[in-house]
C-alpha positions as CSV (number, residue, x, y, z in Angstrom):
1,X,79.1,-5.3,132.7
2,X,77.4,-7.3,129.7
3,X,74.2,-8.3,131.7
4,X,73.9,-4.9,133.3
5,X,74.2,-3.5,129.6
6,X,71.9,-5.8,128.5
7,X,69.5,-5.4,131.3
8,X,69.8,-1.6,130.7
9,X,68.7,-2.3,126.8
10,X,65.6,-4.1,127.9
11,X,64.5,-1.7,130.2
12,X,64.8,0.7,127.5
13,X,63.4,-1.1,125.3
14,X,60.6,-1.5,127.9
15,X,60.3,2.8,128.3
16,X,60.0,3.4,124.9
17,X,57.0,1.3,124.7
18,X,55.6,3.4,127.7
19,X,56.3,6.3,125.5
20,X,54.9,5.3,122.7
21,X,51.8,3.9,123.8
22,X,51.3,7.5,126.0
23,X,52.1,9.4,123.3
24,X,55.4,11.3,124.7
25,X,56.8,11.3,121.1
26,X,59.1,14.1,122.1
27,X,60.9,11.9,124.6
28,X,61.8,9.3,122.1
29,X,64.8,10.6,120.4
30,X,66.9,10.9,123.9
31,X,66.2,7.1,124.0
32,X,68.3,6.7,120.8
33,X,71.6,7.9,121.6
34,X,71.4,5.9,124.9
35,X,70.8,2.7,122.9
36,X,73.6,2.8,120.3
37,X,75.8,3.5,123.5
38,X,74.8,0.1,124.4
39,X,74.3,-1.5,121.2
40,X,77.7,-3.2,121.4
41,X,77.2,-5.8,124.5
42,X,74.4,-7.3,122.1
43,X,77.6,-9.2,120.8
44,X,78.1,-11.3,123.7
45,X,74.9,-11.6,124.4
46,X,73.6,-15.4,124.0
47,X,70.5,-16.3,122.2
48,X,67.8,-16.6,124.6
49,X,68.5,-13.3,125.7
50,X,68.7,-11.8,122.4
51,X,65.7,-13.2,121.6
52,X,63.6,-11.4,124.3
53,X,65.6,-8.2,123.3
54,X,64.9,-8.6,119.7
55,X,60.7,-9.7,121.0
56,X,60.6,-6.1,122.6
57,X,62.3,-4.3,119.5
58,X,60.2,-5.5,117.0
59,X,57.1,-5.3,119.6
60,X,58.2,-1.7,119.7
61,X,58.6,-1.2,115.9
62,X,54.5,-2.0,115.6
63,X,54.1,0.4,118.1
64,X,56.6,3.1,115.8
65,X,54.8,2.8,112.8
66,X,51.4,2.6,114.2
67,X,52.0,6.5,116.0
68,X,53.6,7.1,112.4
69,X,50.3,6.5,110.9
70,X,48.2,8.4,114.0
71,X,50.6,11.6,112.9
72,X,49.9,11.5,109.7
73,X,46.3,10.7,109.8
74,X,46.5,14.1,112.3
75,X,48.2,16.1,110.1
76,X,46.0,15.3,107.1
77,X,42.8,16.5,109.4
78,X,44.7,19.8,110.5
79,X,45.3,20.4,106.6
80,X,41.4,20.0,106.0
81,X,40.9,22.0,108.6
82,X,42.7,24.9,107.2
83,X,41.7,24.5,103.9
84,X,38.3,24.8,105.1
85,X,38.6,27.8,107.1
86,X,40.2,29.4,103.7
87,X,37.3,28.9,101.8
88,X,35.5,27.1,99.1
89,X,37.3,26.5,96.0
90,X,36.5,25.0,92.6
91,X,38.2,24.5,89.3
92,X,37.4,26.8,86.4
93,X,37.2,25.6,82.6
94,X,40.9,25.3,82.2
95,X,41.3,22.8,84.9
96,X,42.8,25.8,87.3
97,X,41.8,26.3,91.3
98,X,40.1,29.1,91.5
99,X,39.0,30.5,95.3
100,X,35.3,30.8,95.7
101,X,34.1,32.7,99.3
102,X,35.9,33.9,102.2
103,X,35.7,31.3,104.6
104,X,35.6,32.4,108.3
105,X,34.4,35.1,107.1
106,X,31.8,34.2,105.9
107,X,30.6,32.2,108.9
108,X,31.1,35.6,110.9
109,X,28.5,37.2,108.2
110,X,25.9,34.3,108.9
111,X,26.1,34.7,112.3
């Protein structure tokens, strides 16, 4: 049962990085209950073997924080985007924001 856990980790292991690097983000978090189910035949597991399992976690950890970064970088965009489409805004004498056009409304005006 150990090896078939253990084989069952790697390919896992394997899927999420399929998932990662096609962007199925969604599909991630069923991935995590199946893995501490099997979590506890890493115990017998000898080192060679561990070592290709731990290869592929932290291969898949680069991958994790590298889709981290590609979210936020998104969301940051989408915020500029919106702020844009609200409109121009400066700061007045007293240091407070202070709105300054319409903004897709006034591109409907130029147009």
């Amino acid at each position: 049962m150990t090896a078939d856990a253990l084989d069952d980790i790697e390919a896992l292991l394997d899927r999420i990085r399929d998932l990662l690097r096609s962007g199925q983000l969604a599909l991630l978090s069923d991935m995590e209950t199946r893995l501490i189910q099997l979590e506890p035949a890493l115990e017998t597991a000898d080192a060679p073997r561990l070592a290709v399992i731990l290869a592929k976690a932290e291969r898949n950890q680069r991958l994790l924080r590298a889709a981290g970064r590609g979210v936020r970088s998104a969301q940051r965009r989408l915020t500029e985007i919106a702020r844009a489409l609200e409109g121009l805004s400066t700061y007045d004498h007293k240091g407070q924001l202070q709105p300054r056009g319409l903004g897709a409304a006034l591109l409907t005006k130029r147009f």
